[in-house]
C-alpha positions as CSV (number, residue, x, y, z in Angstrom):
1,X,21.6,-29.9,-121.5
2,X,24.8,-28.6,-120.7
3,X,26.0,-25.2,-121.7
4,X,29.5,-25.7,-124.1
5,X,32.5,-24.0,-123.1
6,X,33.2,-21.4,-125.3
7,X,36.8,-20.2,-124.9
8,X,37.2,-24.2,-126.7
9,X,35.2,-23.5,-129.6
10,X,36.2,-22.9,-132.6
11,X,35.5,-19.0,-134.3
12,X,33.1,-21.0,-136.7
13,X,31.4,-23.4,-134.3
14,X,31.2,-20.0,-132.2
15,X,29.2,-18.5,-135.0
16,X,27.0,-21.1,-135.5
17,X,26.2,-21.7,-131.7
18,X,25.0,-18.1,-131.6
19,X,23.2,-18.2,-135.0
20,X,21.2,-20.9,-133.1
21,X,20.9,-19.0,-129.7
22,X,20.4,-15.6,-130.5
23,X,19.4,-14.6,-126.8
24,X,22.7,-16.3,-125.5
25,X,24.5,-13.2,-124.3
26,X,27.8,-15.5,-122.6
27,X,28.4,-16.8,-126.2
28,X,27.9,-13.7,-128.1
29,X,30.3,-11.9,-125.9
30,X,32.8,-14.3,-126.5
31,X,32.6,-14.3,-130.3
32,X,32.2,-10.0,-130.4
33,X,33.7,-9.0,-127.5
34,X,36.5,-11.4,-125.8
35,X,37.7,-12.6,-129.5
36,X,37.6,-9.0,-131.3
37,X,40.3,-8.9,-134.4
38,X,43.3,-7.1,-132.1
39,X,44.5,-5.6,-135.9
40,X,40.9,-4.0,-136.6
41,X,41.1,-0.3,-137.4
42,X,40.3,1.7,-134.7
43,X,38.1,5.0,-134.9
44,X,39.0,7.2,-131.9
45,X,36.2,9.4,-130.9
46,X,37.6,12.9,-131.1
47,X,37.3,14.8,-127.6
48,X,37.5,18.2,-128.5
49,X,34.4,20.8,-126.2
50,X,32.5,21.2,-129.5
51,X,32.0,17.5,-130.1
52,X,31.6,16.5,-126.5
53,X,28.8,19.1,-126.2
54,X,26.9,17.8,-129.3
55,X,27.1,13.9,-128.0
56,X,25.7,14.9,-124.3
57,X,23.1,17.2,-126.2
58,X,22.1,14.3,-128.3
59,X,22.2,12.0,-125.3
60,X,19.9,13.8,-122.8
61,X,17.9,14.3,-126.1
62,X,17.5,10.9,-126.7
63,X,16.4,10.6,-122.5
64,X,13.8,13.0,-122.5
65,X,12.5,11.2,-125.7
66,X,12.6,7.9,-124.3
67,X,11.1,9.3,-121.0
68,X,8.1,10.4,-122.5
């Protein structure tokens, strides 16, 4: 069986490909990643010391949890 070629598809034969191939990680980054909505709102992580510390703490938490 060949594979389809995606950048041809349609956004709702897309959909349904990877409904039916969940593990297919080509297609699904072509209908989430490479076809994202270019007027979405975007959310800008704010980059100010006090945040930054707080993500790497929850990061390297999140490690050592993992880890063990």
């Amino acid at each position: 069986m060949t594979k389809p070629i995606f950048k041809q598809m349609s956004k709702e034969d897309l959909l349904a490909y990877v409904k039916a191939n969940r593990t297919d990680d080509e297609a699904i980054r072509e209908l989430f990643v490479n076809r994202r909505n270019p007027n979405a709102t975007r959310y800008p992580a704010p980059l100010d010391p006090e945040t930054v510390r707080i993500t790497e703490d929850a990061i390297a938490a999140k490690i050592k949890e993992q880890a063990n």
